[in-house]
N, CA, C and O atoms as CSV, one atom per row, in Angstrom:
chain,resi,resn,atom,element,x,y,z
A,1,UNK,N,N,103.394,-59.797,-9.801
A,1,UNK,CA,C,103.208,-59.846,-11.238
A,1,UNK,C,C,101.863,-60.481,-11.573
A,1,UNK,O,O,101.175,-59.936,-12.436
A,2,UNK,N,N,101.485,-61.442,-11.047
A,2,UNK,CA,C,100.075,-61.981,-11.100
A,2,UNK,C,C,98.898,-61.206,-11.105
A,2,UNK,O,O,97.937,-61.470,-11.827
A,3,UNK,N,N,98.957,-59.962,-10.074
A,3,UNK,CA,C,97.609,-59.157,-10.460
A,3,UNK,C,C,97.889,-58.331,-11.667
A,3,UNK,O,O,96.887,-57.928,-12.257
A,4,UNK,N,N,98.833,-58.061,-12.063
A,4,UNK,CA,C,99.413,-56.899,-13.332
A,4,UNK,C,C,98.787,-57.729,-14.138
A,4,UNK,O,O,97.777,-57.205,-14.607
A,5,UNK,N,N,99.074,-59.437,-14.699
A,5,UNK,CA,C,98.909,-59.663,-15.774
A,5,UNK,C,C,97.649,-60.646,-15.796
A,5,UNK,O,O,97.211,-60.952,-16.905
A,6,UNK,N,N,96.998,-61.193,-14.589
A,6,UNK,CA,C,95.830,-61.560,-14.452
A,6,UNK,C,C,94.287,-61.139,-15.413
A,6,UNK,O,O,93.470,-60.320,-14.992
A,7,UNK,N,N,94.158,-61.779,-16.549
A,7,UNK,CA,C,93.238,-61.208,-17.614
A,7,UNK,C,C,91.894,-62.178,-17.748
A,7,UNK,O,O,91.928,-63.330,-18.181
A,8,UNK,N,N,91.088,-61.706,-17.436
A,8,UNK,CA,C,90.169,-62.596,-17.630
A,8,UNK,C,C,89.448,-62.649,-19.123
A,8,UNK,O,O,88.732,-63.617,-19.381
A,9,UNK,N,N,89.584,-61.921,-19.803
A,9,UNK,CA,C,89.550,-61.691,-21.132
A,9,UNK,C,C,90.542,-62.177,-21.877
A,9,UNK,O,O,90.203,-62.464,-23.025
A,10,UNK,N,N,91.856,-62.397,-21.550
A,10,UNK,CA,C,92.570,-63.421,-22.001
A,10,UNK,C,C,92.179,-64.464,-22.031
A,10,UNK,O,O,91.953,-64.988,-23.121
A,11,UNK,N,N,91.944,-65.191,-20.751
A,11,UNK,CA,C,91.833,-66.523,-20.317
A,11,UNK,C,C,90.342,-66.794,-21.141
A,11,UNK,O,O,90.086,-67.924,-21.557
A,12,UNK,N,N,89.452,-65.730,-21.323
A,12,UNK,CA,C,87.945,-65.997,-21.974
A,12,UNK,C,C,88.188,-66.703,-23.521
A,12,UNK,O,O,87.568,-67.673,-23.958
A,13,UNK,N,N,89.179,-66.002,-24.162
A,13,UNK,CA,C,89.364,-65.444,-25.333
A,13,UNK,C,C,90.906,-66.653,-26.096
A,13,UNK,O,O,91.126,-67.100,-27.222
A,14,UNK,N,N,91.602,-66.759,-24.807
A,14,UNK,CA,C,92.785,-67.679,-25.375
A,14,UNK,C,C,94.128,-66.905,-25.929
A,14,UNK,O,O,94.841,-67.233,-26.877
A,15,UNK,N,N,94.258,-65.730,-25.007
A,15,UNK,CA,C,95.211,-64.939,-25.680
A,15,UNK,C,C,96.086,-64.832,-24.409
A,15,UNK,O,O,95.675,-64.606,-23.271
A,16,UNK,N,N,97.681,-65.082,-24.895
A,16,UNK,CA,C,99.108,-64.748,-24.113
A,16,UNK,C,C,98.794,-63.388,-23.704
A,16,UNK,O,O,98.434,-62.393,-24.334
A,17,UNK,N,N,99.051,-63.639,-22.360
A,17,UNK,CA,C,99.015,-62.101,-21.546
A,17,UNK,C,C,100.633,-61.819,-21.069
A,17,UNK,O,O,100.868,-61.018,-20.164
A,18,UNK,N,N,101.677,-62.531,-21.742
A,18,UNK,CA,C,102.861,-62.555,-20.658
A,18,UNK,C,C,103.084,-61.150,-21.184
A,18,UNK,O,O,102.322,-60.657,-22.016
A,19,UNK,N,N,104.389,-60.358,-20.576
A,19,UNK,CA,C,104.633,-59.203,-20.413
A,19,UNK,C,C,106.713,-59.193,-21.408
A,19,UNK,O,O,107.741,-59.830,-21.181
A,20,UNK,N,N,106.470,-58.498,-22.072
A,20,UNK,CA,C,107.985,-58.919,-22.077
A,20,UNK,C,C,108.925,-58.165,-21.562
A,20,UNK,O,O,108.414,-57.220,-20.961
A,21,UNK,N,N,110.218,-58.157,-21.523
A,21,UNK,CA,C,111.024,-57.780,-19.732
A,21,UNK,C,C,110.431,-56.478,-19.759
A,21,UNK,O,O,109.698,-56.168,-18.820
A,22,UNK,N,N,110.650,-55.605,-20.762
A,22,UNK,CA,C,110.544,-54.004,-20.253
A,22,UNK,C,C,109.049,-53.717,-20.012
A,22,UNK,O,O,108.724,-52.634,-19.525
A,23,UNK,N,N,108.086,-54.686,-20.348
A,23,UNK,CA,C,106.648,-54.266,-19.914
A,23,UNK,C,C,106.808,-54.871,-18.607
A,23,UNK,O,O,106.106,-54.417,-17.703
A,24,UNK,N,N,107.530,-55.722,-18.376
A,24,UNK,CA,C,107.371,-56.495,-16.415
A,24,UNK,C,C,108.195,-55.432,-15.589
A,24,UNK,O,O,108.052,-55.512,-14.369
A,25,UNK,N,N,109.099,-54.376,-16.103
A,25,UNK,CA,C,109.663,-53.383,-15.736
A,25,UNK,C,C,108.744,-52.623,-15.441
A,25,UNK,O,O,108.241,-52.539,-14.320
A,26,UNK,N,N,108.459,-52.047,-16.331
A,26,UNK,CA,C,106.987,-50.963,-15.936
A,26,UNK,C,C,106.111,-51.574,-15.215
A,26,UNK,O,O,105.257,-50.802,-14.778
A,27,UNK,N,N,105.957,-52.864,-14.858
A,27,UNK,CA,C,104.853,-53.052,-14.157
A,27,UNK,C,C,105.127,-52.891,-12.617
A,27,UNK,O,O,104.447,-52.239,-11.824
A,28,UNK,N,N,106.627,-53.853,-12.274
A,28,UNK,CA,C,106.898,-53.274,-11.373
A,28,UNK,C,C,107.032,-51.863,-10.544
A,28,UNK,O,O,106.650,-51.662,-9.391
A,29,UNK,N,N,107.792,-50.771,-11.594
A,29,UNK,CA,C,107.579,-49.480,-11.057
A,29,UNK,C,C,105.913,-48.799,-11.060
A,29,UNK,O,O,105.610,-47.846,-10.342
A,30,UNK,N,N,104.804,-49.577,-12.129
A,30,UNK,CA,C,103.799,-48.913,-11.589
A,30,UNK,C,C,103.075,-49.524,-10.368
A,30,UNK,O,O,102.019,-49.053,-9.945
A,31,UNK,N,N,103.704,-50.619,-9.809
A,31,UNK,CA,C,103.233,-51.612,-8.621
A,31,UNK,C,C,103.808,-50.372,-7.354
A,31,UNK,O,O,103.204,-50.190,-6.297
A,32,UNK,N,N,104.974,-49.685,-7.728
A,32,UNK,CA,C,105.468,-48.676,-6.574
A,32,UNK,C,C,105.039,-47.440,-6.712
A,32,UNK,O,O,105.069,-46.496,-5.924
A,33,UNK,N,N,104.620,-47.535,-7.827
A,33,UNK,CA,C,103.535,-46.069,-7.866
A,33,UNK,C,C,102.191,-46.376,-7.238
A,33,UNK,O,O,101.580,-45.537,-6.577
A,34,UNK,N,N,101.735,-47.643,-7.472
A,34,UNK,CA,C,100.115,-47.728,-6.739
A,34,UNK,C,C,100.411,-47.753,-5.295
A,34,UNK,O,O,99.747,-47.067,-4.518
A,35,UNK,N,N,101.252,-48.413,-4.947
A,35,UNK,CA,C,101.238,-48.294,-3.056
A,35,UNK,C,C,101.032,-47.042,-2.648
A,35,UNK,O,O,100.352,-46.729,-1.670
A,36,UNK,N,N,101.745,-46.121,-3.551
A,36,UNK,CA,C,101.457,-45.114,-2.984
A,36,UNK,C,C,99.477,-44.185,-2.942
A,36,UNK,O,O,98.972,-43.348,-2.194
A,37,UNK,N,N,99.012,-44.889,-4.066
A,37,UNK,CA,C,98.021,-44.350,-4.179
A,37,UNK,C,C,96.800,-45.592,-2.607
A,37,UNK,O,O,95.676,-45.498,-2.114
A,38,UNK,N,N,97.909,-46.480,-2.479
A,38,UNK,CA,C,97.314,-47.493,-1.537
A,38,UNK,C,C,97.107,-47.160,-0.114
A,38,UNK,O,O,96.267,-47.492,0.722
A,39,UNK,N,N,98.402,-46.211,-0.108
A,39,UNK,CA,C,98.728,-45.574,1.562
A,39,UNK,C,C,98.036,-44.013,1.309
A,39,UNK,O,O,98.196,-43.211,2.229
A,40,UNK,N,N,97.570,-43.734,0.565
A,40,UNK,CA,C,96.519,-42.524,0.089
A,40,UNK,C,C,95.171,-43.085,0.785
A,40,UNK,O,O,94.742,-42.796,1.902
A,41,UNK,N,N,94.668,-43.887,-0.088
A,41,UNK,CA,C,93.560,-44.473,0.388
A,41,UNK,C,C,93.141,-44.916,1.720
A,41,UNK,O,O,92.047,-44.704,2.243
A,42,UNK,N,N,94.157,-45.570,2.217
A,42,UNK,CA,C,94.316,-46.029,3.497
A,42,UNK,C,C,93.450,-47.549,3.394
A,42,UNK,O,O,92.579,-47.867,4.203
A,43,UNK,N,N,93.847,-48.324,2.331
A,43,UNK,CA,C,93.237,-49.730,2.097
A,43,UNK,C,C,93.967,-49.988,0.973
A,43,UNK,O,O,94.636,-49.372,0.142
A,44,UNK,N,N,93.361,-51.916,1.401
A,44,UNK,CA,C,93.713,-52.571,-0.292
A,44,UNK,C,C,92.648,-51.666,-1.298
A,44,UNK,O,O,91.744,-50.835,-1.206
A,45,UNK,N,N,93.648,-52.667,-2.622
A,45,UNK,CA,C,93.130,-51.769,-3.823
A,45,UNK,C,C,92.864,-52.908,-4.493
A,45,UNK,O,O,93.702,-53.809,-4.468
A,46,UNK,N,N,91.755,-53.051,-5.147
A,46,UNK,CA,C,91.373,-54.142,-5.873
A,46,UNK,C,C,91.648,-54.035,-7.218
A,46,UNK,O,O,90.749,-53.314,-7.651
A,47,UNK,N,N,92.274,-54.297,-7.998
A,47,UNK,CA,C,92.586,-54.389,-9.449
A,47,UNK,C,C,92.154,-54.616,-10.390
A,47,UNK,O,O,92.497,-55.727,-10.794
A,48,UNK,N,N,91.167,-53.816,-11.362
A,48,UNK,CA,C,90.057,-54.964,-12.771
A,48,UNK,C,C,90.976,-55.103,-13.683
A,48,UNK,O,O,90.872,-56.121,-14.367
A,49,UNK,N,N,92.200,-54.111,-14.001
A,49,UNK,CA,C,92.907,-54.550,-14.980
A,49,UNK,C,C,94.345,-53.967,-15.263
A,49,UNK,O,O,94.739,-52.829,-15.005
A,50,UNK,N,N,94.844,-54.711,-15.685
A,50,UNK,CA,C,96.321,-53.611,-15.151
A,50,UNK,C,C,97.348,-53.941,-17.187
A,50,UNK,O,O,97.167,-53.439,-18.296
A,51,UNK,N,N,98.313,-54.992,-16.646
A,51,UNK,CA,C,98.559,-55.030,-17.949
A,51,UNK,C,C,98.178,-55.773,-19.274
A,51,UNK,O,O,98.577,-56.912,-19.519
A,52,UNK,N,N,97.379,-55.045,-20.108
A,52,UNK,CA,C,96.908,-55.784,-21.516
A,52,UNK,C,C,97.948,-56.020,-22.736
A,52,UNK,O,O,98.599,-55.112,-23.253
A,53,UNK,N,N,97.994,-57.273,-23.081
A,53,UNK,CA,C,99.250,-57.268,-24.431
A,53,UNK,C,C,98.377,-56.563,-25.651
A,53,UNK,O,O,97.312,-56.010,-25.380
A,54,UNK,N,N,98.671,-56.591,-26.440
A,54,UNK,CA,C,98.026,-56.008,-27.578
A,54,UNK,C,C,97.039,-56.627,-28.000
A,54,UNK,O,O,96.315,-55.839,-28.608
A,55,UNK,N,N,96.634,-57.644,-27.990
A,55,UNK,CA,C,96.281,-58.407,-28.864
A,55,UNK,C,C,94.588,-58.896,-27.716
A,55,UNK,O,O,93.570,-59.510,-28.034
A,56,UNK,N,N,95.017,-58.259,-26.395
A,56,UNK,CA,C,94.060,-58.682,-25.430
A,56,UNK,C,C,93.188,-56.991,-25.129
A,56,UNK,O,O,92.028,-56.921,-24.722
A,57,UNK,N,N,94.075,-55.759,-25.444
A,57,UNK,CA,C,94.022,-54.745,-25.542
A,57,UNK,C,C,93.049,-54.145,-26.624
A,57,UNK,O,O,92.500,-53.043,-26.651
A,58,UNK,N,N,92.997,-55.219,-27.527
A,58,UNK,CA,C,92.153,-54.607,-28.866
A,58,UNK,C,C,91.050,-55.764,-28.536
A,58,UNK,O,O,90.336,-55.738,-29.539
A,59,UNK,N,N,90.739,-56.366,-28.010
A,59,UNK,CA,C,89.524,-57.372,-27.421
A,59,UNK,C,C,88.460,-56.785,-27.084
A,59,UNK,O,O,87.260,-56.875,-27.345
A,60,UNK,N,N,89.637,-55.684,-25.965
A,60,UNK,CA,C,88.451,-55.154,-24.893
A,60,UNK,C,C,88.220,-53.783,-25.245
A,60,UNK,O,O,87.846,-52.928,-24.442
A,61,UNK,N,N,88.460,-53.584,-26.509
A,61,UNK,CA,C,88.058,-52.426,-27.379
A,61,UNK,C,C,88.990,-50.988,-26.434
A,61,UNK,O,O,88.575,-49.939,-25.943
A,62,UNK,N,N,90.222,-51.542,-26.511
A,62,UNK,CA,C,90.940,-50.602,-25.411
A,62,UNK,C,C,92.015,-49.698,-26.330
A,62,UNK,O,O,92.771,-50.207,-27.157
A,63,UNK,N,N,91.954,-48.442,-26.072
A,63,UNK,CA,C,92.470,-47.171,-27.087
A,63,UNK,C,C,93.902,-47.799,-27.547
A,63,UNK,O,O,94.611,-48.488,-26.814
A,64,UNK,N,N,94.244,-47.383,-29.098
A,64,UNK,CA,C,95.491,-47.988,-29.129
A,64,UNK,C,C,97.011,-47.400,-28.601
A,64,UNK,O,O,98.111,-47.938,-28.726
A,65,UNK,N,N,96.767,-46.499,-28.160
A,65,UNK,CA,C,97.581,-45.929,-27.376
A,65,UNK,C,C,97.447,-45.991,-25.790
A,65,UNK,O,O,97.759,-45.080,-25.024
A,66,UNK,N,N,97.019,-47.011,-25.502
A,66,UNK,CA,C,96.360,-47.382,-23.920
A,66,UNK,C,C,97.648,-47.595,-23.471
A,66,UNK,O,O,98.477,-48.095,-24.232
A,67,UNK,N,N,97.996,-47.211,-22.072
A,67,UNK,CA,C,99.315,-47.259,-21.256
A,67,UNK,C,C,98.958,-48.466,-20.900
A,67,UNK,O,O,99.981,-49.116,-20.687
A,68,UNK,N,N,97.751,-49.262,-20.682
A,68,UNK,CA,C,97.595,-51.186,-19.864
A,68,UNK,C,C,98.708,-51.654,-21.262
A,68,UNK,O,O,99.530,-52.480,-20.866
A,69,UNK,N,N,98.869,-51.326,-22.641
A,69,UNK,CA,C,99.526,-52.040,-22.907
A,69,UNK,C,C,101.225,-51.854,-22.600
A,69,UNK,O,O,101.965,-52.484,-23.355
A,70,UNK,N,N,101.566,-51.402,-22.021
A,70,UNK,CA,C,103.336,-51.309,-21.385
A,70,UNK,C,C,103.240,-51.224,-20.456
A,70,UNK,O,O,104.260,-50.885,-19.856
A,71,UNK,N,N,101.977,-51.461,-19.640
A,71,UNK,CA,C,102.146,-52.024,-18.043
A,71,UNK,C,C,102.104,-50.331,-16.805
A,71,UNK,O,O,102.509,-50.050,-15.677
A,72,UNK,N,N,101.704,-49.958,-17.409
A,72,UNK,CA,C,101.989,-48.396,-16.891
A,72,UNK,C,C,100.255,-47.500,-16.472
A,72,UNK,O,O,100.253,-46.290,-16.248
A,73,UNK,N,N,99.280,-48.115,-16.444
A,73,UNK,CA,C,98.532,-47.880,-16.367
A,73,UNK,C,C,97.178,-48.853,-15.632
A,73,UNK,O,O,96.954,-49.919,-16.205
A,74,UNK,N,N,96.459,-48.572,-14.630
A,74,UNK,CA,C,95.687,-49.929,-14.070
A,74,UNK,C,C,94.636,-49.145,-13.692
A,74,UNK,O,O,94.678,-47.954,-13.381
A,75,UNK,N,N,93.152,-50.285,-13.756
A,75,UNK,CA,C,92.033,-49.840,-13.336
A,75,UNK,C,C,91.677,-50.632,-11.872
A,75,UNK,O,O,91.772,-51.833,-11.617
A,76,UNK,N,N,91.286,-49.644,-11.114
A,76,UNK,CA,C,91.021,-50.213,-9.799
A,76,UNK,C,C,89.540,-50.044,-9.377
A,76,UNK,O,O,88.887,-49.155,-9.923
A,77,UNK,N,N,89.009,-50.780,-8.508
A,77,UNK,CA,C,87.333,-51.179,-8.189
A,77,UNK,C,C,87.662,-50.090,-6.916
A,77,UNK,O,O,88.554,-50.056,-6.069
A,78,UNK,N,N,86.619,-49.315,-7.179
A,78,UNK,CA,C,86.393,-48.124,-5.932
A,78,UNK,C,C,85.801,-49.022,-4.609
A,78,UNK,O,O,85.384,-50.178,-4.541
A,79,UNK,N,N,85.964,-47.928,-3.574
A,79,UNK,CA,C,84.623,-48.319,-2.475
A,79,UNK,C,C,83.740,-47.985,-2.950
A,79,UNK,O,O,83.666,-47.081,-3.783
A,80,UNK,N,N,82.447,-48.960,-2.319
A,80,UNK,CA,C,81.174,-48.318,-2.375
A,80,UNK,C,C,80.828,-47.861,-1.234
A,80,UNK,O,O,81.056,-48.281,-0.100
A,81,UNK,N,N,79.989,-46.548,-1.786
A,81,UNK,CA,C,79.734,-45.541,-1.178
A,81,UNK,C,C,80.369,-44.449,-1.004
A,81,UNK,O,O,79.902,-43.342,-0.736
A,82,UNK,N,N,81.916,-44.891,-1.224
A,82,UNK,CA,C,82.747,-43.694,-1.265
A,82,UNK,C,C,83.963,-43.220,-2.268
A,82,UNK,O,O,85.111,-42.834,-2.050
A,83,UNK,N,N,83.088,-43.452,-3.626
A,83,UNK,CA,C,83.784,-43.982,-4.524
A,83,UNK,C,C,84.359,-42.144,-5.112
A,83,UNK,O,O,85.450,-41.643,-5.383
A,84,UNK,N,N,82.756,-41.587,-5.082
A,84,UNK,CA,C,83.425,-40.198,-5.846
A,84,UNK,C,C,84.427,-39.254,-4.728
A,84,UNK,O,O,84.994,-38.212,-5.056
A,85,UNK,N,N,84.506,-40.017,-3.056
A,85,UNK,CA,C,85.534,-39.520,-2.285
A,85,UNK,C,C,86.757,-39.862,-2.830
A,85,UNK,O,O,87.529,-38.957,-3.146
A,86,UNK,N,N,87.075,-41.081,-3.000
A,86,UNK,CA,C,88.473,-41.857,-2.747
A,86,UNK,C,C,88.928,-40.951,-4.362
A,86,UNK,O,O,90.083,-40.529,-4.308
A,87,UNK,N,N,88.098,-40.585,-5.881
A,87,UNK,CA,C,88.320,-40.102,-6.559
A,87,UNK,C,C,89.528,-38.742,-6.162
A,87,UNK,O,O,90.716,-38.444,-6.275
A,88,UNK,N,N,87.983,-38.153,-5.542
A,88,UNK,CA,C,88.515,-36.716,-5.124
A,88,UNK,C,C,89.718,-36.738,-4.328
A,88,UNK,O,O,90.667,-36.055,-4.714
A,89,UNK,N,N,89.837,-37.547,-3.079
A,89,UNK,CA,C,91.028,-37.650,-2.586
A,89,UNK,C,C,92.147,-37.872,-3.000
A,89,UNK,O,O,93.087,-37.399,-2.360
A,90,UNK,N,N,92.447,-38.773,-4.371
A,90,UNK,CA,C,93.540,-38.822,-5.194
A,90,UNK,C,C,93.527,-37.703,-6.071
A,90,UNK,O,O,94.693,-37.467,-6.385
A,91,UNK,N,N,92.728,-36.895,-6.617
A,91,UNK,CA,C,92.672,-35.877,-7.513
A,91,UNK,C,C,93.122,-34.714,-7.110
A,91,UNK,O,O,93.604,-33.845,-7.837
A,92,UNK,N,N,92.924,-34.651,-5.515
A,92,UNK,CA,C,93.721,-33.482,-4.818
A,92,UNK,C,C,94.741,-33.681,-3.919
A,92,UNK,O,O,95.056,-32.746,-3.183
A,93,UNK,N,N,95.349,-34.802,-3.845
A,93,UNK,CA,C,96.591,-34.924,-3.328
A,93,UNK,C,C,97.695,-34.572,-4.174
A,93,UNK,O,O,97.527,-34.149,-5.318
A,94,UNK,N,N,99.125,-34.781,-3.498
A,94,UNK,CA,C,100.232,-34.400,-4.234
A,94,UNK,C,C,100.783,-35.446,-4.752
A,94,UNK,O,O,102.013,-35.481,-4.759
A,95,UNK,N,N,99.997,-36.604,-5.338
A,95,UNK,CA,C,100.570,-37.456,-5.908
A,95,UNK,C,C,100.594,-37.132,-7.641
A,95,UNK,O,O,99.845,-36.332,-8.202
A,96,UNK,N,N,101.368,-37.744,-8.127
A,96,UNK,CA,C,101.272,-37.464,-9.417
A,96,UNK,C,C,101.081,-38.343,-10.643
A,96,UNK,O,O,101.393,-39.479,-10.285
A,97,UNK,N,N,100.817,-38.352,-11.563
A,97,UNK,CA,C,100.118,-39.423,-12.524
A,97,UNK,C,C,99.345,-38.685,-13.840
A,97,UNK,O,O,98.554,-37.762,-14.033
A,98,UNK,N,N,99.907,-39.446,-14.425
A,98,UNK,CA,C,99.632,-39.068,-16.125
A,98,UNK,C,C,98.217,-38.462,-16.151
A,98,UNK,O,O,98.000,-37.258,-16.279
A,99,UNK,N,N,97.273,-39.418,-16.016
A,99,UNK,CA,C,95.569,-39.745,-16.419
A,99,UNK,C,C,95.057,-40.512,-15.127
A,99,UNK,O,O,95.652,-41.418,-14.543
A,100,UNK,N,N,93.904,-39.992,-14.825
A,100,UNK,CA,C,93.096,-40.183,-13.268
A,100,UNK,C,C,91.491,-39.807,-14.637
A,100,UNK,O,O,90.955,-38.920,-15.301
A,101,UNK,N,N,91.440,-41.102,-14.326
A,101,UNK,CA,C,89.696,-41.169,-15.001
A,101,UNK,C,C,88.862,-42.171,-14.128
A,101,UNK,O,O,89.042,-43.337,-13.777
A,102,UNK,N,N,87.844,-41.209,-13.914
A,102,UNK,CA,C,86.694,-42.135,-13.010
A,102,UNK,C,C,85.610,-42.329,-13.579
A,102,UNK,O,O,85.113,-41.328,-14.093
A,103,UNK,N,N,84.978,-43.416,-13.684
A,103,UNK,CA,C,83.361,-44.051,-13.855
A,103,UNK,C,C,82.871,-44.380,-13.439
A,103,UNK,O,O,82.890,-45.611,-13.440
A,104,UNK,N,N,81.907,-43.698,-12.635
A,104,UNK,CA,C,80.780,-43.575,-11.707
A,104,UNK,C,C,79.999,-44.848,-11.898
A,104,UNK,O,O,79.638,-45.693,-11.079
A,105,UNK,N,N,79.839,-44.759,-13.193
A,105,UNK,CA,C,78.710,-46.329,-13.624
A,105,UNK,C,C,79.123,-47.290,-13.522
A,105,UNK,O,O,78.418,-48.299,-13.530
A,106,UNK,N,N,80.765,-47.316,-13.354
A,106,UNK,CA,C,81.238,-48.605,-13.325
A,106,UNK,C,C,81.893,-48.800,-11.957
A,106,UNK,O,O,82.215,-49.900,-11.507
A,107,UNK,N,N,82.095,-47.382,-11.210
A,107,UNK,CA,C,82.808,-48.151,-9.902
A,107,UNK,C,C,83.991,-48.014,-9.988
A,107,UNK,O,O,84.630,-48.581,-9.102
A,108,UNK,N,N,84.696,-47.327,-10.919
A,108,UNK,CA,C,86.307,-47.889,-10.996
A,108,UNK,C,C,86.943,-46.984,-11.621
A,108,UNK,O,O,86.357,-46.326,-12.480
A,109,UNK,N,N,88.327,-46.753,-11.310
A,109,UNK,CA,C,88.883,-45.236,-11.635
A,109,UNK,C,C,90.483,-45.960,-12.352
A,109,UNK,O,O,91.229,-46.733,-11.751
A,110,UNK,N,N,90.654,-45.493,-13.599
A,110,UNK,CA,C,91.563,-45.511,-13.817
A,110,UNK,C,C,93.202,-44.430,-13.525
A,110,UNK,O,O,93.328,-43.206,-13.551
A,111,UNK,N,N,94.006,-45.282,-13.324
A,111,UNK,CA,C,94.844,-44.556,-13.345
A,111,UNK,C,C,96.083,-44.839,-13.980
A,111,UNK,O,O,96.435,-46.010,-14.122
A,112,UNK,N,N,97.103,-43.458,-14.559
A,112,UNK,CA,C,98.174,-43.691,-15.387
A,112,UNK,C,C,99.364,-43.242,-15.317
A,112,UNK,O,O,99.250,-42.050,-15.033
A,113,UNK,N,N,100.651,-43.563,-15.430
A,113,UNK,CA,C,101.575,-42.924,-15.183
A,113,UNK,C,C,102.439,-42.953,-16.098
A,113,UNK,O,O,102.079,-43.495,-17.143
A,114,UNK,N,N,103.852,-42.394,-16.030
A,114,UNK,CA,C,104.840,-42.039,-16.888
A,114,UNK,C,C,106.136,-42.385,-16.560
A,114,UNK,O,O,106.247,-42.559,-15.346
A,115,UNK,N,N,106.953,-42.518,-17.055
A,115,UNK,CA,C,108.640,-43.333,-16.512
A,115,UNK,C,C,108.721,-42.368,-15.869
A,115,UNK,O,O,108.763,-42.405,-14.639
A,116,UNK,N,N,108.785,-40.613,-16.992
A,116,UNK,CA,C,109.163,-39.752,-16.315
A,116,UNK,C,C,107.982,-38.822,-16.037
A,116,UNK,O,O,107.142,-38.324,-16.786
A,117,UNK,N,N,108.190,-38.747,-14.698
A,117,UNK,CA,C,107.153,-38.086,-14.009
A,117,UNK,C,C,107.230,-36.516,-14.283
A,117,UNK,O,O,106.180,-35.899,-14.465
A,118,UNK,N,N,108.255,-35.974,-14.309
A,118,UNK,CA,C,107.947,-34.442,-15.151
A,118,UNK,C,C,107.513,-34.271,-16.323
A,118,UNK,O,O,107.508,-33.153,-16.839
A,119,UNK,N,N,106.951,-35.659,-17.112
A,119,UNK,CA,C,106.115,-35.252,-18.382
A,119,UNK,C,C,104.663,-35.907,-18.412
A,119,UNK,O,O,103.907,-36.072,-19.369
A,120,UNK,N,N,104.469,-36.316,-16.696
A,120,UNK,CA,C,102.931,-36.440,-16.286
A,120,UNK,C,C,101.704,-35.491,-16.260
A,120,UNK,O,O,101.825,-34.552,-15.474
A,121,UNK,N,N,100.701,-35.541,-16.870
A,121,UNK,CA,C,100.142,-34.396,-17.696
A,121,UNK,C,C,99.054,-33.932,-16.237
A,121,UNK,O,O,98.264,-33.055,-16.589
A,122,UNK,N,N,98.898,-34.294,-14.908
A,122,UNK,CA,C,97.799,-34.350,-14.376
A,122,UNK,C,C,96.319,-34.493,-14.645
A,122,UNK,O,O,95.410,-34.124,-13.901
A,123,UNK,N,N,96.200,-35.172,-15.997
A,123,UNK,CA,C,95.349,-34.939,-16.502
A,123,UNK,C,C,93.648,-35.752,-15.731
A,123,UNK,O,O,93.656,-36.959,-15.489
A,124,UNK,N,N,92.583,-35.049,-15.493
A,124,UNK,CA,C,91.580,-35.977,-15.210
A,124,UNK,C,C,90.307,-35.728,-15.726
A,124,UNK,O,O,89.860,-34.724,-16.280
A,125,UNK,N,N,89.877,-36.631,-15.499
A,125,UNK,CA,C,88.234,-36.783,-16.636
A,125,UNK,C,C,87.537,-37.639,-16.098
A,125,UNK,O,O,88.056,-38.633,-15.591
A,126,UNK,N,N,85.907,-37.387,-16.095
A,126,UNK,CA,C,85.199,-38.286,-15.972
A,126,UNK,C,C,84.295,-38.575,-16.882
A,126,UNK,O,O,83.767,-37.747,-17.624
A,127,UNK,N,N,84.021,-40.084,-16.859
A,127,UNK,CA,C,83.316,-40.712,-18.383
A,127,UNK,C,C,82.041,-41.336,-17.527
A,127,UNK,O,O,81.144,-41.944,-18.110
């Protein structure tokens, strides 16, 4: 639970990051959705941000319909050097997930998911 709700923009800013039960729910099941994107990779996964409360969510100028706020959505720090691989490698596997967005400029690919996975849109984009 500590990397889910670990905010440094909270802690900057002075804002409650706790999760309440059904967002620590989702966090857990998206903690069993990332392993899998972990044993994809074949490494740790470094975490910039995972769950935002609302109030830490509109800080970081984050969409108001952002899945970080119900815990269902996390941004992870690529490799360097093999950042637009590890992209591609999740983009063409058979894993599945809402939203797969990568930023080259930043190093770090978001990713998103859904309770229910038959209304996961595969959707991906790069910004």
């Amino acid at each position: 639970m500590g990397e889910a709700v670990d905010s440094a923009s909270a802690k900057k800013y002075g804002i409650d990051n706790t999760p309440s039960k059904q967002q620590a729910a989702n966090i857990r099941y998206t903690a069993v959705r990332l392993d899998k994107v972990r044993r994809l990779l074949g490494r740790p996964i470094q975490v910039s941000s995972w769950y935002r409360s609302s109030r830490v969510n509109k800080r970081v100028g984050g969409s108001d319909s952002s899945a970080h706020q119900s815990g269902l959505a996390v941004d992870i720090i690529l490799k360097k050097g093999s950042a637009k691989k590890e992209f591609q490698k999740i983009m063409k596997s058979s894993l599945s997930y809402d939203q797969l967005i990568y930023y080259p400029k930043r190093g770090h690919l978001h990713i998103g998911f859904r309770k229910n996975m038959k209304k996961e849109r595969q959707q991906v984009m790069i910004k």
